[in-house]
C-alpha positions in Angstrom: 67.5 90.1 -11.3 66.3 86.4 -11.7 63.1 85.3 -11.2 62.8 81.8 -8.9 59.3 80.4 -8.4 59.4 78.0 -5.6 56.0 76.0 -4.6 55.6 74.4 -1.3 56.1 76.5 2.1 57.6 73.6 4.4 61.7 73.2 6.1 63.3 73.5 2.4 61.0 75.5 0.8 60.8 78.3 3.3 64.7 78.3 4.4 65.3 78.3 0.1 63.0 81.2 -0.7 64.1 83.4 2.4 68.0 82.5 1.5 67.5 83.7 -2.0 66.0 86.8 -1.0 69.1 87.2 1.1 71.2 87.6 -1.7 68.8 89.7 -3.6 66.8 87.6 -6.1 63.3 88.1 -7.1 61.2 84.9 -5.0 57.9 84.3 -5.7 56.6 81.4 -2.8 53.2 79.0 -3.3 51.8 78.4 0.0 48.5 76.0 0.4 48.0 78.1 3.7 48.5 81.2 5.0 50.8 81.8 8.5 47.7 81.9 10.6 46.4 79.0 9.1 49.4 77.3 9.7 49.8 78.7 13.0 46.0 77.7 14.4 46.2 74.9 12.6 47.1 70.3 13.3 51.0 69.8 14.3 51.9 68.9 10.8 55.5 66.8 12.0 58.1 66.0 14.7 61.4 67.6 13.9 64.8 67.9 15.9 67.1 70.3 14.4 70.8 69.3 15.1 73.9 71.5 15.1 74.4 71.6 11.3 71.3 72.4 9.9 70.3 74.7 12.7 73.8 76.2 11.4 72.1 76.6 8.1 69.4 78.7 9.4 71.5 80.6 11.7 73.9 81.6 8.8 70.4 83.1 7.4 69.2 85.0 10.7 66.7 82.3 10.7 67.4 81.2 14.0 64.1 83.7 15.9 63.2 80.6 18.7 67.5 80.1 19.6 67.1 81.6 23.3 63.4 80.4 24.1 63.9 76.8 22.6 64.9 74.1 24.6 68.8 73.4 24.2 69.1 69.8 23.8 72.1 68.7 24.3 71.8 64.5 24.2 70.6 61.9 23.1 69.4 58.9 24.9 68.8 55.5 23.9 66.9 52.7 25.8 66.3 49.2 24.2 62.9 47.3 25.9 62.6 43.5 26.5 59.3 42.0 27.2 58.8 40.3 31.2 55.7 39.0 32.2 52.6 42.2 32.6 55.1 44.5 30.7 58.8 45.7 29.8 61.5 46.7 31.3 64.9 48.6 29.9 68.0 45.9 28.6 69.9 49.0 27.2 69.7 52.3 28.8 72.1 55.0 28.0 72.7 58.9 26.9 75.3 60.2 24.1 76.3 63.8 24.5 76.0 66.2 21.5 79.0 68.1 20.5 76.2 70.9 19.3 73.3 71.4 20.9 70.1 70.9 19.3 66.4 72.4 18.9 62.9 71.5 18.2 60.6 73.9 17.1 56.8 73.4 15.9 56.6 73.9 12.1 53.2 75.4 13.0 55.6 78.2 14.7 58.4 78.4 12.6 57.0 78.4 9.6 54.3 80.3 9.8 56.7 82.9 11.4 59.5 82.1 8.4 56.4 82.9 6.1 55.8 86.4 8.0 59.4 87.0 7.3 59.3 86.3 3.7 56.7 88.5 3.0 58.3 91.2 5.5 61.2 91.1 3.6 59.3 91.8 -0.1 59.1 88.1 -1.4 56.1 87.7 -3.7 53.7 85.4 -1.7 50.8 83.2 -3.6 48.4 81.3 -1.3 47.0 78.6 -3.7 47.0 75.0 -3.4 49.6 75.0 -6.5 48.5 72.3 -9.0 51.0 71.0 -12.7 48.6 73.0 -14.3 49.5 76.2 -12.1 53.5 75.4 -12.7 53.3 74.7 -17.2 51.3 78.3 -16.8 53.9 80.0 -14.8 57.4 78.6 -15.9 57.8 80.6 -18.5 58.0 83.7 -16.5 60.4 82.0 -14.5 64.5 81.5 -14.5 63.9 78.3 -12.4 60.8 76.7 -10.4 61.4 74.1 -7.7 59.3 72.2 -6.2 59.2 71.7 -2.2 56.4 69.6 -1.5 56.4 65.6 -1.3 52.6 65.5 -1.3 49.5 65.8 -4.0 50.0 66.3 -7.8 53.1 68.2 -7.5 55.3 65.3 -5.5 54.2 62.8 -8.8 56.1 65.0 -11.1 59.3 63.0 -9.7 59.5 59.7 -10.3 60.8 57.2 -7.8 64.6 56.1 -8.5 64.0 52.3 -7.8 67.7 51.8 -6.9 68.0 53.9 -4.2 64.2 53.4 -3.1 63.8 49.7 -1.6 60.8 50.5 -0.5 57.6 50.2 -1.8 55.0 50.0 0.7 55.3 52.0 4.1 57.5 50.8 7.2 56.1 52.4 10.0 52.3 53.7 11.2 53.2 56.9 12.8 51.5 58.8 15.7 52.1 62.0 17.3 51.0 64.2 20.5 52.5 67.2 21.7 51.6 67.4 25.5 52.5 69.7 28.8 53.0 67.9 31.8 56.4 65.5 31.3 58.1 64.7 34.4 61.9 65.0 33.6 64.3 61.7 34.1 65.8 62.0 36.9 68.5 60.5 36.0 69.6 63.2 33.1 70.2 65.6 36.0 69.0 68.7 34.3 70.1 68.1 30.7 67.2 68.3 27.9 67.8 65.1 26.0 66.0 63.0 23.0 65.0 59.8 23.9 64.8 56.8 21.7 63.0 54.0 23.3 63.4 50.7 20.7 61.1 48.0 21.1 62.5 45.1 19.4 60.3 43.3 16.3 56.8 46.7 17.3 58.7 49.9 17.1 59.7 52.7 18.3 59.0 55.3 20.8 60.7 59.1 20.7 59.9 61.5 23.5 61.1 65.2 22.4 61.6 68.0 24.0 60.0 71.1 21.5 58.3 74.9 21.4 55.6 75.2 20.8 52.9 77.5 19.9 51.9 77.2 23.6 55.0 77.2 25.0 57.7 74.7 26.6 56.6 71.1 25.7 57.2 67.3 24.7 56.4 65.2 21.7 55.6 61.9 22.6 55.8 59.9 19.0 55.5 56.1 18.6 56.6 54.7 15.5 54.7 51.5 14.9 55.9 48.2 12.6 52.7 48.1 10.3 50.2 45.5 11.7 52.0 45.1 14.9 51.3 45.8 18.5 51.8 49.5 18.6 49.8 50.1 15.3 46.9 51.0 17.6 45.9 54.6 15.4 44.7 53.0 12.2 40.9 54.7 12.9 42.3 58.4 13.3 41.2 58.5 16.8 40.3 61.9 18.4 42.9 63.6 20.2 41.6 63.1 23.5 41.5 59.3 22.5 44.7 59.0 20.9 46.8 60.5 24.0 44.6 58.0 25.9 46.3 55.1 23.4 50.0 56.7 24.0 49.8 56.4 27.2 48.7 53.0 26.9 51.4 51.7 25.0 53.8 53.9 27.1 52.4 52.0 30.2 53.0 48.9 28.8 56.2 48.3 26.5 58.5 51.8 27.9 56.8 52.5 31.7 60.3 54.0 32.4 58.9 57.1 29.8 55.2 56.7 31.8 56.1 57.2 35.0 57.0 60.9 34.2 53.8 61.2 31.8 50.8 60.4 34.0 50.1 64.0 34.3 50.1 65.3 30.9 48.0 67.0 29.1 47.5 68.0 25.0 48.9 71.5 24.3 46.1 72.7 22.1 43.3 71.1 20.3 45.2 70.4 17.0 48.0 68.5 18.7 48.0 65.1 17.3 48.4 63.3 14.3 48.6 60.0 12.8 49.2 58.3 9.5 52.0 56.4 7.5 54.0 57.1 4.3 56.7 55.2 2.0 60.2 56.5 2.1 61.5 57.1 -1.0 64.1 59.0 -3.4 63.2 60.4 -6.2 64.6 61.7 -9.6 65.4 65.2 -9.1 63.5 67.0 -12.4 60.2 66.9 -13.3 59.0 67.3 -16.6 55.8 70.3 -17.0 53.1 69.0 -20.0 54.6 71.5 -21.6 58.1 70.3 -21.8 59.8 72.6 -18.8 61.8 71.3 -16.0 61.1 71.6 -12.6 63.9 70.8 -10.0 62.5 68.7 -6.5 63.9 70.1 -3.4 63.5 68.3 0.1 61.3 65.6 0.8 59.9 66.0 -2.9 62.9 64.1 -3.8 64.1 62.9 -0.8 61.6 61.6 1.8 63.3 59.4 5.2 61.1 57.6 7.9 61.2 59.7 11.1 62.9 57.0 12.7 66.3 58.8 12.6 64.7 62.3 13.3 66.7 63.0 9.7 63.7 64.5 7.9 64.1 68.5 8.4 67.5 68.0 8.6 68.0 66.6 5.4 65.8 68.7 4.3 67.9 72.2 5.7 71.0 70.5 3.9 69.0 70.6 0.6 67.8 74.0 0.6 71.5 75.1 2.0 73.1 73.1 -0.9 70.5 74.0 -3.1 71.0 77.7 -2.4 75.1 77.6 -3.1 74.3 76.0 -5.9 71.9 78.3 -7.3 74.5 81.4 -6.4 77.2 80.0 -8.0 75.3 79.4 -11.0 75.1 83.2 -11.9 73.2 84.0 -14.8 73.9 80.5 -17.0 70.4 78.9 -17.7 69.2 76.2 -15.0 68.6 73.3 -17.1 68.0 69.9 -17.0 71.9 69.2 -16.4 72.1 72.1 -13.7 69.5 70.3 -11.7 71.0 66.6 -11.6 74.4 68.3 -10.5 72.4 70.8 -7.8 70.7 67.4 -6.7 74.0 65.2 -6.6 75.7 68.2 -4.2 73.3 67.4 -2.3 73.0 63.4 -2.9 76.1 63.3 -1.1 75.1 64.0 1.9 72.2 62.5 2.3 72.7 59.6 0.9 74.2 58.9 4.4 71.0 59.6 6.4 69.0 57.4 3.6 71.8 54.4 4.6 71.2 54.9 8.3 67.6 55.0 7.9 66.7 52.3 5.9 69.1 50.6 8.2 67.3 51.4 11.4 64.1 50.4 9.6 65.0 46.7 9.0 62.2 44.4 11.3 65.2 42.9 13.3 68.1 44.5 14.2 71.4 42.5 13.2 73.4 40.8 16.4 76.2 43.5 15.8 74.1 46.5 16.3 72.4 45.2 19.2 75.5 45.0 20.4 76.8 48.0 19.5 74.3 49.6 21.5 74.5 47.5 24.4 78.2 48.4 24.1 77.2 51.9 24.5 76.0 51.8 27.9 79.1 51.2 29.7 81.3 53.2 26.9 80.8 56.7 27.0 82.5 57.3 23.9 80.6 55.2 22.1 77.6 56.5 23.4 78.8 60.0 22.7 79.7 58.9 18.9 76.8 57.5 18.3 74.2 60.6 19.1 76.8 63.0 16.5 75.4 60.4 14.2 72.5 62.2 14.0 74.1 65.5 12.9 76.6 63.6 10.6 74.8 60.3 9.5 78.4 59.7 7.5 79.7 58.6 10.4 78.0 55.5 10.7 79.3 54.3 7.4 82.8 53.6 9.2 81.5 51.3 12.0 78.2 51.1 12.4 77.0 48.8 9.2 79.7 45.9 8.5 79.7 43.4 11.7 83.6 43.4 11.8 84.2 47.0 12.3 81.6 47.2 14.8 83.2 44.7 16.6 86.9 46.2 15.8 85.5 50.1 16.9 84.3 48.4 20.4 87.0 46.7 21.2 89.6 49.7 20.6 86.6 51.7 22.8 87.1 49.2 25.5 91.0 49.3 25.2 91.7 53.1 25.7 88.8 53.2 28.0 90.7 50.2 30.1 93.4 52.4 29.9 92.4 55.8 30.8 91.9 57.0 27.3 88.6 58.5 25.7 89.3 59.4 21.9 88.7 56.0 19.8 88.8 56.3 15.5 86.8 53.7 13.8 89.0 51.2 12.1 89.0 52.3 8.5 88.4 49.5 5.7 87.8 50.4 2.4 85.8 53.2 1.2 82.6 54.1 3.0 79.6 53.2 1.5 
């Protein structure tokens, strides 16, 4: 039986370790926590789990929150423009997912996946692994990943500089998961994201999630560093920081605060602020001692939240990750192994990189603008655009180059002038 060592307890990690032990391999798992500390513990993310990765989990009889979850099944997007004392919506539309989708607190699901793993006989460590842990252990190993994009461990991977562009953070992010959202009227019962753009400041995302406490909403801006939203710089409290939400809510998306003015904070641990650099990273990591360590998830792949791609991408690694591994068999995982495991997985999510750093730029281009505007009054459009967030690759056949934007809309407008509702992108070139 081969021996895996996998450090980090997070989306890739835990989904990796507990597909392994599926089909029958000896797991050992580093966690810096144990469930209940995770459990009791600060929300630690936003996530939205879309129909292919929560495929991936399902396909593992990882799917324990399916019926109590809420089933979203859109996406809306709104785009603000100022008028004098405020805002008001230019854009307002909602796509419809093929797939529904689900958000569940990591503080729930993976300090129940870790439960599970250790259930199920995997070899748990709680310890705050360190390089020093890892050049001790390897040896004892057939492979050690790594699945954690923080700390000592996340610097064993150096950052690919072509694929990075990067290099200082793009958005000051800030979280709180409350009780107490109105619903839109005008969704008419249908759970939905919604993604609130405010052109040249940010972003706000209001989610529908489970919770440790139960049904809720995460209200998330995503600020442009420096700029008007980027209001949580101090760490604020958390009685405090739902007090500057709702600020900004009130003043750049009061179409989001009229349904929020009697909300409360789930628990006591239910905000959180801070920024990071997205980034993608070389795949292996070289131990002191000359071993090689193989980078799963955000270790080597780490999107802004501003696509909601994050534990999606990361799924998709540990699913392609895990093929990879079991088709393998007993050959030796070596440095070559890894850069092949990591390019299976490369191409896919090269797509959500593209899309993300392309939502990230400080203005949007006229063609996307509108693109979106287009969306409004084109259902299909609308529709097409909120799969993009289960298949980014999508977007690489109308969504990027001006002229096929403008190409896709006006076949959209043509068969919906004449009673049609199925439009293909026009296809030039290869996507990139």
């Amino acid at each position: 039986m081969r021996r895996i060592l996998i450090a980090g307890a997070g989306q890739s990690g835990l989904q990796l370790a507990l597909g392994l032990q599926f089909h029958g391999y000896d797991v050992t798992l580093m966690s810096n926590r144990t469930s209940e500390e995770i459990r009791s513990g600060r929300v630690t993310s936003t996530q939205c789990m879309f129909a292919t990765a929560l495929r991936h989990e399902h396909e593992l009889g990882l799917g324990f929150w399916a019926a109590s979850a809420p089933r979203i099944e859109g996406v809306g997007v709104s785009v603000a423009e100022p008028v004098p004392g405020g805002h008001r919506r230019a854009v307002d539309w909602l796509g419809r997912l093929d797939g529904c989708a689900q958000s569940v607190d990591q503080r729930l699901k993976m300090s129940g996946w870790l439960d599970t793993f250790a259930e199920r006989g995997g070899r748990l460590v709680v310890h705050a692994a360190a390089v020093s842990d890892l050049d001790a252990l390897a040896g004892h190993y057939d492979l050690v990943l790594v699945a954690t994009g923080k700390g000592e461990l996340a610097e064993l991977f150096d950052r690919d500089p072509a694929r990075s562009p990067h290099t200082v953070p793009q958005r000051a992010l800030a979280v709180a998961y409350v009780h107490g959202l109105g619903p839109r009227p005008e969704h008419a019962g249908t759970e939905a994201v919604r993604c609130n753009l405010v052109p040249g400041a940010g972003e706000l995302f209001v989610l529908p999630t489970l919770t440790v406490s139960g049904r809720a909403d995460v209200l998330f801006w995503e600020a442009v560093p420096d700029g008007p939203l980027d209001v949580f710089q101090d760490q604020p409290g958390p009685d405090e920081h739902l007090a500057r939400t709702l600020e900004l809510m009130e003043l750049y998306a009061p179409w989001e605060y009229a349904r929020a003015t009697r909300v409360e904070l789930t628990d006591a641990h239910a905000t959180l602020a801070g920024r990071y650099t997205p980034a993608v990273r070389d795949p292996v990591g070289r131990l002191p001692s000359g071993g090689v360590v193989l980078g799963v998830g955000d270790a080597v792949v780490a999107d802004d939240p501003v696509t909601g791609q994050g534990a999606n991408s990361a799924a998709k690694c540990a699913a392609a990750y895990l093929a990879a591994i079991v088709q393998h068999g007993e050959r030796p995982f070596d440095a070559a192994w890894m850069r092949t495991a990591f390019d299976r997985h490369w191409a896919t999510a090269r797509h959500a990189t593209a899309w993300t750093h392309a939502m990230l730029a400080p203005r949007q281009p006229p063609h996307v603008r509108e693109l979106l505007a287009a969306a409004a009054g084109l259902q299909p459009v609308a529709d097409r655009i909120a799969n993009g967030f289960d298949d980014p690759a999508d977007f690489a056949d109308y969504f990027y180059e001006p002229e096929r934007a403008a190409a896709y809309v006006a076949e959209a407008e043509k068969a919906a002038s004449s009673g049609g509702t199925e439009v293909e992108a026009p296809v030039a070139g290869a996507a990139g």
